[in-house]
N, CA, C and O atoms as CSV, one atom per row, in Angstrom:
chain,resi,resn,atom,element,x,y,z
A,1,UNK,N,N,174.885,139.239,332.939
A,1,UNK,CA,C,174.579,138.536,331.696
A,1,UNK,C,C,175.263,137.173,331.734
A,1,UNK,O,O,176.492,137.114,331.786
A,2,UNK,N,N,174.498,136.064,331.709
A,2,UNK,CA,C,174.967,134.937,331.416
A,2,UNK,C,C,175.732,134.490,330.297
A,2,UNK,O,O,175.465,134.822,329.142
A,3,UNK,N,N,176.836,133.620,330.671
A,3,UNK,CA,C,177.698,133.599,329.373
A,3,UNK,C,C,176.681,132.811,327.918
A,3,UNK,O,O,177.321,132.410,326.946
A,4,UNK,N,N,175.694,132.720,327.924
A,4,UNK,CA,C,174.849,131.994,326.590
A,4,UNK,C,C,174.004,133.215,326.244
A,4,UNK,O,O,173.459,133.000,325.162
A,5,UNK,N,N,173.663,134.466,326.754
A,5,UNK,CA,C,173.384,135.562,326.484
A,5,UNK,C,C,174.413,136.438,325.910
A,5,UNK,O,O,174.021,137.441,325.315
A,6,UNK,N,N,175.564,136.229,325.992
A,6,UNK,CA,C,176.165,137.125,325.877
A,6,UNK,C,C,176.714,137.240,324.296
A,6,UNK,O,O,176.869,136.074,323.933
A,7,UNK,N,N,177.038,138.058,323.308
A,7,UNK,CA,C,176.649,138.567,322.063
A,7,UNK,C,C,177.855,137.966,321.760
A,7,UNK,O,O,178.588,137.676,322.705
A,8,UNK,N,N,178.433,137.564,319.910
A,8,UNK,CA,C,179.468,136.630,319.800
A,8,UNK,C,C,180.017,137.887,318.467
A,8,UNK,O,O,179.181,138.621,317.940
A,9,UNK,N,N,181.186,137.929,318.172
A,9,UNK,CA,C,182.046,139.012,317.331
A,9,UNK,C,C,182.847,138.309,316.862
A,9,UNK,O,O,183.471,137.501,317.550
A,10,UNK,N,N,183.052,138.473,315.349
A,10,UNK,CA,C,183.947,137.752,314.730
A,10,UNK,C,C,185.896,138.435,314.735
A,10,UNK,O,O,186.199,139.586,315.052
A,11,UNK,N,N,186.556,137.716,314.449
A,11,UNK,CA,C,187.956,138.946,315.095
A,11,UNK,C,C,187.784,139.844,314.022
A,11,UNK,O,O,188.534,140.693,314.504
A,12,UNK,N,N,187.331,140.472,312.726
A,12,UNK,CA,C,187.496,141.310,312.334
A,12,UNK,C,C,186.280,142.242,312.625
A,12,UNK,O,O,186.132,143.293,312.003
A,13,UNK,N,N,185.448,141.836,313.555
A,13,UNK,CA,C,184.679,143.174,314.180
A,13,UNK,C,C,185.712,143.019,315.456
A,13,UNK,O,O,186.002,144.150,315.846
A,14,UNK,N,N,186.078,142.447,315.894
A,14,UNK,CA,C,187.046,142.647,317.106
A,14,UNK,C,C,188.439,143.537,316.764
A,14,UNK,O,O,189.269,144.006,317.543
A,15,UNK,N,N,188.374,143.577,315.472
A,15,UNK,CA,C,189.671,144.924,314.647
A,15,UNK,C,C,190.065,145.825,315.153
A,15,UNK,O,O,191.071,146.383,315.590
A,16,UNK,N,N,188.093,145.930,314.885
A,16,UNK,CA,C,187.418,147.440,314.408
A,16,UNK,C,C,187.747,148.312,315.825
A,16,UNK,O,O,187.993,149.517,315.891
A,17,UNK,N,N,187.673,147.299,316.982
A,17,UNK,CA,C,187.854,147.840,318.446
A,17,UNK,C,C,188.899,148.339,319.077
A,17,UNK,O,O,188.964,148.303,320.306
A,18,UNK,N,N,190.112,149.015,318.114
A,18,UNK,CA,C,191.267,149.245,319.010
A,18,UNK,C,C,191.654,150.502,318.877
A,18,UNK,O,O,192.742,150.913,318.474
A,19,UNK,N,N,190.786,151.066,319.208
A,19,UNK,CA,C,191.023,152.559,319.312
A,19,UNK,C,C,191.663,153.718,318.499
A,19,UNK,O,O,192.224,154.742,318.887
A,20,UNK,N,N,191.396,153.218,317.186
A,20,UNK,CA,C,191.596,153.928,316.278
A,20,UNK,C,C,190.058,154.008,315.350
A,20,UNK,O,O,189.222,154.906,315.260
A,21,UNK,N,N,190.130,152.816,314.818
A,21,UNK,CA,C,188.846,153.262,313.968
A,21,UNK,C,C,187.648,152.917,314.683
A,21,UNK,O,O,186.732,152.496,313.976
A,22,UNK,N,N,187.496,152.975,315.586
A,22,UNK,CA,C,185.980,153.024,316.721
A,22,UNK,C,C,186.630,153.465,318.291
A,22,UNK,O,O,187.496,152.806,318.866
A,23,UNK,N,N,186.074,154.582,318.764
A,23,UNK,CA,C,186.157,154.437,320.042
A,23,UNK,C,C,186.032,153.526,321.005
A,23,UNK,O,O,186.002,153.983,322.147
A,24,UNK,N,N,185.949,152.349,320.879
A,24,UNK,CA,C,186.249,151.346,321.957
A,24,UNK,C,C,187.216,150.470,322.068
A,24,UNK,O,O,187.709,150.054,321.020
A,25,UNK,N,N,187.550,150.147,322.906
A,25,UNK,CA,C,188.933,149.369,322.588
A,25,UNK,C,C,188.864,147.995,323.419
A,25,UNK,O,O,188.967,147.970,324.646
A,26,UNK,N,N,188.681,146.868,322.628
A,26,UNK,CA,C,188.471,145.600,323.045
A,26,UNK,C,C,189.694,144.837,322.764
A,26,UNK,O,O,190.463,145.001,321.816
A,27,UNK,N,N,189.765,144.028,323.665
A,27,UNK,CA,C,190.773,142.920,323.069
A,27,UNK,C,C,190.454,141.073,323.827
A,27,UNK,O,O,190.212,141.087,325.034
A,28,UNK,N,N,190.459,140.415,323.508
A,28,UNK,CA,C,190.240,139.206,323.655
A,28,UNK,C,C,191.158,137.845,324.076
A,28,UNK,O,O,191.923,137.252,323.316
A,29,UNK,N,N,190.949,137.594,325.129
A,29,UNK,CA,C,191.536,136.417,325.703
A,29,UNK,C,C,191.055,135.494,326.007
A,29,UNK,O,O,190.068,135.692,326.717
A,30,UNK,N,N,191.427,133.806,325.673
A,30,UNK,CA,C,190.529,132.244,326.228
A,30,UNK,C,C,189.377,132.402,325.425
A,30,UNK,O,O,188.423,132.014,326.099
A,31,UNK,N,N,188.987,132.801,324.261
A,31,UNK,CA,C,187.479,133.215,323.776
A,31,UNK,C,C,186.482,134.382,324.443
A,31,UNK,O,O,185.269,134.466,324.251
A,32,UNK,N,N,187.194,135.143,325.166
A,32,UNK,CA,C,185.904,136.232,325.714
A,32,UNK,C,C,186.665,137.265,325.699
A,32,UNK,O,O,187.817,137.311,326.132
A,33,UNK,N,N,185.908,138.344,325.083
A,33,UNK,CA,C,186.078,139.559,325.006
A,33,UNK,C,C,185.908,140.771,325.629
A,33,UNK,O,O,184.754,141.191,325.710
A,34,UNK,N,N,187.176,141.697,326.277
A,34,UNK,CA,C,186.895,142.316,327.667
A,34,UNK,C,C,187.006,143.573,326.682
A,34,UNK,O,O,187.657,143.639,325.639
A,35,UNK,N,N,186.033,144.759,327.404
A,35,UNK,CA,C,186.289,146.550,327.354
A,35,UNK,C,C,187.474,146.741,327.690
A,35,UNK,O,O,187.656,145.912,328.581
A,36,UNK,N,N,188.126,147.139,327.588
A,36,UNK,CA,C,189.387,148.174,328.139
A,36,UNK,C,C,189.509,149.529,327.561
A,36,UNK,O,O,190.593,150.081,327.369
A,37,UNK,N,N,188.333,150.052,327.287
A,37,UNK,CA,C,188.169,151.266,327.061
A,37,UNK,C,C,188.078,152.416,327.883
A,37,UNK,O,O,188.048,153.555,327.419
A,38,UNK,N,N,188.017,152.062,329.492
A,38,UNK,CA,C,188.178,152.690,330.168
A,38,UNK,C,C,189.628,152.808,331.069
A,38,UNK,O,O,189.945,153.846,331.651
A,39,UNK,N,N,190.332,151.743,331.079
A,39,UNK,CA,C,191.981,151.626,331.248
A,39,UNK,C,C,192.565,152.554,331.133
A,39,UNK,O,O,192.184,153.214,330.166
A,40,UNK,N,N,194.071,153.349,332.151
A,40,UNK,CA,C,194.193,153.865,331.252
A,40,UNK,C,C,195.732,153.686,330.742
A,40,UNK,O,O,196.495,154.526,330.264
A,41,UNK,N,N,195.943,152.146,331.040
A,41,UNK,CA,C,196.801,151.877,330.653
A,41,UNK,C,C,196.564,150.763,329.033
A,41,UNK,O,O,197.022,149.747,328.512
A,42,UNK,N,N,195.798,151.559,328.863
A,42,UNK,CA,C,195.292,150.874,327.071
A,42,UNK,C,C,194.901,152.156,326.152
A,42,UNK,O,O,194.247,151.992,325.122
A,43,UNK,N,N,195.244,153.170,326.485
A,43,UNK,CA,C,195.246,154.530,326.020
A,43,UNK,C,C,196.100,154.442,324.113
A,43,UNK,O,O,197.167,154.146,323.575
A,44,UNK,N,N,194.560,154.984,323.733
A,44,UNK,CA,C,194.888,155.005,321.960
A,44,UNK,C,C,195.333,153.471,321.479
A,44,UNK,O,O,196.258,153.169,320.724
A,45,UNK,N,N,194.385,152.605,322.151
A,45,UNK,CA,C,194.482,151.255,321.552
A,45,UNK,C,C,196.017,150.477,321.890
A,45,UNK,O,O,196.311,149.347,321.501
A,46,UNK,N,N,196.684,151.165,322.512
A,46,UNK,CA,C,197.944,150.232,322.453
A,46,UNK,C,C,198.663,150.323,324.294
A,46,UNK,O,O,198.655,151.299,325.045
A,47,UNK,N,N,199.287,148.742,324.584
A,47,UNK,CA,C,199.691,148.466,325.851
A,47,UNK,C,C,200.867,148.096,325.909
A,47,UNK,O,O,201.170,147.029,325.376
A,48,UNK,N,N,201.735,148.793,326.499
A,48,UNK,CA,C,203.405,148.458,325.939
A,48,UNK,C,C,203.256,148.102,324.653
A,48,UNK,O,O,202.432,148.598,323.884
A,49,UNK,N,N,204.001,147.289,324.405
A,49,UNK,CA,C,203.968,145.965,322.848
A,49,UNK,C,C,202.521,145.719,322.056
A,49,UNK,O,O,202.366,145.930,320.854
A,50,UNK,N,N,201.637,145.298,322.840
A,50,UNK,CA,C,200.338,145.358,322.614
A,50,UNK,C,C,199.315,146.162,322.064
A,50,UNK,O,O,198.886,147.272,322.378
A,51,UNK,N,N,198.975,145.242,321.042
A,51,UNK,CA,C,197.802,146.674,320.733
A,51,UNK,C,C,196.346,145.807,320.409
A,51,UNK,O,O,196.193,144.652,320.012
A,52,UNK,N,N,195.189,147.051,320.809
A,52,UNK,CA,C,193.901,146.389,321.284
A,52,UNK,C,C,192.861,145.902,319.692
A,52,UNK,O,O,193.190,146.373,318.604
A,53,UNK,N,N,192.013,145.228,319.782
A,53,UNK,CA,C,191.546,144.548,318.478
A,53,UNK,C,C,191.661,143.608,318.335
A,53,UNK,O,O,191.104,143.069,317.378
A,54,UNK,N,N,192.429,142.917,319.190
A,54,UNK,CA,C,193.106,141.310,318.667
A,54,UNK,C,C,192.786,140.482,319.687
A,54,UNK,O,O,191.981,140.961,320.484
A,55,UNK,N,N,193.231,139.208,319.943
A,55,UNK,CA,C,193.540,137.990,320.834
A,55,UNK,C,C,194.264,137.703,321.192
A,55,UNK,O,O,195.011,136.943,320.575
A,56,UNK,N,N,194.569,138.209,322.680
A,56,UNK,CA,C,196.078,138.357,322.852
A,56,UNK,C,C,196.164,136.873,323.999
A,56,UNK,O,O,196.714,137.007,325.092
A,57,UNK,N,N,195.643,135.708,323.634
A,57,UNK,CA,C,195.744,134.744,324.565
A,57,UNK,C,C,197.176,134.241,324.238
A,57,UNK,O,O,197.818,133.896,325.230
A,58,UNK,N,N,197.686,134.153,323.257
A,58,UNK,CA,C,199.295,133.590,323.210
A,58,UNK,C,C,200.210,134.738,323.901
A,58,UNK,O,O,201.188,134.522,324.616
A,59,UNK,N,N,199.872,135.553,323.666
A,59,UNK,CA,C,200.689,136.914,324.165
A,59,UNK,C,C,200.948,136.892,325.850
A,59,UNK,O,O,201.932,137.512,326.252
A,60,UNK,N,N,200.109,136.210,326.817
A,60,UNK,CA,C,199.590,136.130,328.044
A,60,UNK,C,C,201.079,135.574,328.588
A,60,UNK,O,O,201.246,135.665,329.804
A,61,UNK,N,N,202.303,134.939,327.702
A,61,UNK,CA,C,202.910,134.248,328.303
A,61,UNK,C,C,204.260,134.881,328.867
A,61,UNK,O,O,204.939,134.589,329.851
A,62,UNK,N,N,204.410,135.951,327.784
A,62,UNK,CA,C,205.366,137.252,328.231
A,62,UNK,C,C,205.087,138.216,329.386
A,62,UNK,O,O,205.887,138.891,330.034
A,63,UNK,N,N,203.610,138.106,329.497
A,63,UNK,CA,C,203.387,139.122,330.204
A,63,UNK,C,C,203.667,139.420,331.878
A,63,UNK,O,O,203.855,138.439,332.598
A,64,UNK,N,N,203.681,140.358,332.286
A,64,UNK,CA,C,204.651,140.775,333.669
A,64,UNK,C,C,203.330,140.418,335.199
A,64,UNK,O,O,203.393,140.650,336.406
A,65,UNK,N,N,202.378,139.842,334.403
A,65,UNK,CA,C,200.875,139.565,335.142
A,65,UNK,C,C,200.855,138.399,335.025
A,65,UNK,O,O,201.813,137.721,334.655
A,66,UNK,N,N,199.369,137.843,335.428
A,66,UNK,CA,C,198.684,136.519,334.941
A,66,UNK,C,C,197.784,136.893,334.475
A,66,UNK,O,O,197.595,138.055,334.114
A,67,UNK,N,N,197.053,135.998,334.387
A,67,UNK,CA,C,195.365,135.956,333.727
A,67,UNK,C,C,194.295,136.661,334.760
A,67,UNK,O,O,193.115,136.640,334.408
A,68,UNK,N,N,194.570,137.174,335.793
A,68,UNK,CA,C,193.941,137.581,336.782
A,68,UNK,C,C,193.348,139.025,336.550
A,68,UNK,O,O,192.355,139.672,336.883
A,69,UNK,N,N,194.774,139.218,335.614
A,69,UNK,CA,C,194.079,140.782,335.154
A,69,UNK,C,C,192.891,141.025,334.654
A,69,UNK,O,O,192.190,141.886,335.186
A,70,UNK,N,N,192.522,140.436,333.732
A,70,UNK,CA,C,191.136,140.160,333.166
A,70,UNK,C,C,190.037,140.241,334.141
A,70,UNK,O,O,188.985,140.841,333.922
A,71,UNK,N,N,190.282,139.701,335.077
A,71,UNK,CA,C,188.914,140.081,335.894
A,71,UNK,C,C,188.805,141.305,336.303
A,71,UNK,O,O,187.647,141.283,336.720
A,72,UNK,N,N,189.295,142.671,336.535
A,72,UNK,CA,C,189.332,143.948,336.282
A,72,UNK,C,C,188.552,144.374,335.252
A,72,UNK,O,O,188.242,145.558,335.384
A,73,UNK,N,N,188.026,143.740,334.065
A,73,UNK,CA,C,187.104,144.077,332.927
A,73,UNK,C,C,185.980,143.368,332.824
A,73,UNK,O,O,185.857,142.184,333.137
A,74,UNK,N,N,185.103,144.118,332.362
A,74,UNK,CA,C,183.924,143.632,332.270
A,74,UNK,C,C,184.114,142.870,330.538
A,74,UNK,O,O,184.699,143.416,329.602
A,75,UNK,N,N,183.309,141.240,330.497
A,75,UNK,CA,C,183.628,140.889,329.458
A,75,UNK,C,C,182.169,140.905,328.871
A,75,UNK,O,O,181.258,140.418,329.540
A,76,UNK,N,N,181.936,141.433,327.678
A,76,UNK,CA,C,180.934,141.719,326.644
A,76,UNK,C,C,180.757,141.146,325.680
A,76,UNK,O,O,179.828,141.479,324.944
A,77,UNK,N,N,181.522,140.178,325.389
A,77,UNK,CA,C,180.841,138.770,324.006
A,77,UNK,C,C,181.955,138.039,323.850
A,77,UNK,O,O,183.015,138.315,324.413
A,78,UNK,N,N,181.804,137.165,323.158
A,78,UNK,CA,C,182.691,136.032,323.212
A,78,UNK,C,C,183.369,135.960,321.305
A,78,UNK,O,O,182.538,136.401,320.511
A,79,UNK,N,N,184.174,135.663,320.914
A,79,UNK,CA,C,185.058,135.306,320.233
A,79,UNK,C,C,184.823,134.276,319.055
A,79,UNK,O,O,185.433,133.207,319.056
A,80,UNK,N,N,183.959,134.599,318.081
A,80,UNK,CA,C,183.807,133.871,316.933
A,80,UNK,C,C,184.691,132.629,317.064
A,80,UNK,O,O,185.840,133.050,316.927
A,81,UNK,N,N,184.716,131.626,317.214
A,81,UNK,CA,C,185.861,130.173,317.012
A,81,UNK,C,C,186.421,130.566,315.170
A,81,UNK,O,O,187.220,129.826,314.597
C-alpha cells in the first residue's frame, strides 16, 4: 500500500488501540502508525514505561534502540496532524 492510500486516524481512535479497549494495539511514531499487536514484547498494551495508543515519537529519545525498530512493523495509516 502506498503511503497516499494508506487510511489516516485521529489520536483518539489511535486510544482506542492499546490493548485494553480494542484488541489491537497500535502506537505511532514520525506520523505513521505501526501494529504491534503481534509483539510480544507489547503484551496487554504496555512496553516497559510505555503504553500502546499514543505517539511515542518524543519518547524515541530514552529509548535503549533507534528508530530502526519500526521497520519490524507493518505500518497501517498515518496520524491525523
Amino acid at each position: 500500500m502506498s503511503e497516499k492510500q494508506l487510511p489516516t486516524y485521529s489520536r483518539s481512535q489511535l486510544a482506542l488501540r492499546n490493548g485494553q479497549d480494542k484488541p489491537q494495539i497500535w502506537i505511532a511514531y514520525r506520523g505513521h502508525i505501526y501494529d504491534v499487536t503481534k509483539s510480544r514484547l507489547w503484551l496487554r498494551g504496555m512496553h516497559y514505561e510505555h503504553w500502546a495508543g499514543q505517539d511515542l515519537t518524543d519518547e524515541l529519545q530514552g529509548a535503549p534502540h533507534g528508530e530502526d525498530v519500526f521497520s519490524r512493523f507493518n505500518v497501517i495509516g498515518k496520524l491525523q496532524p
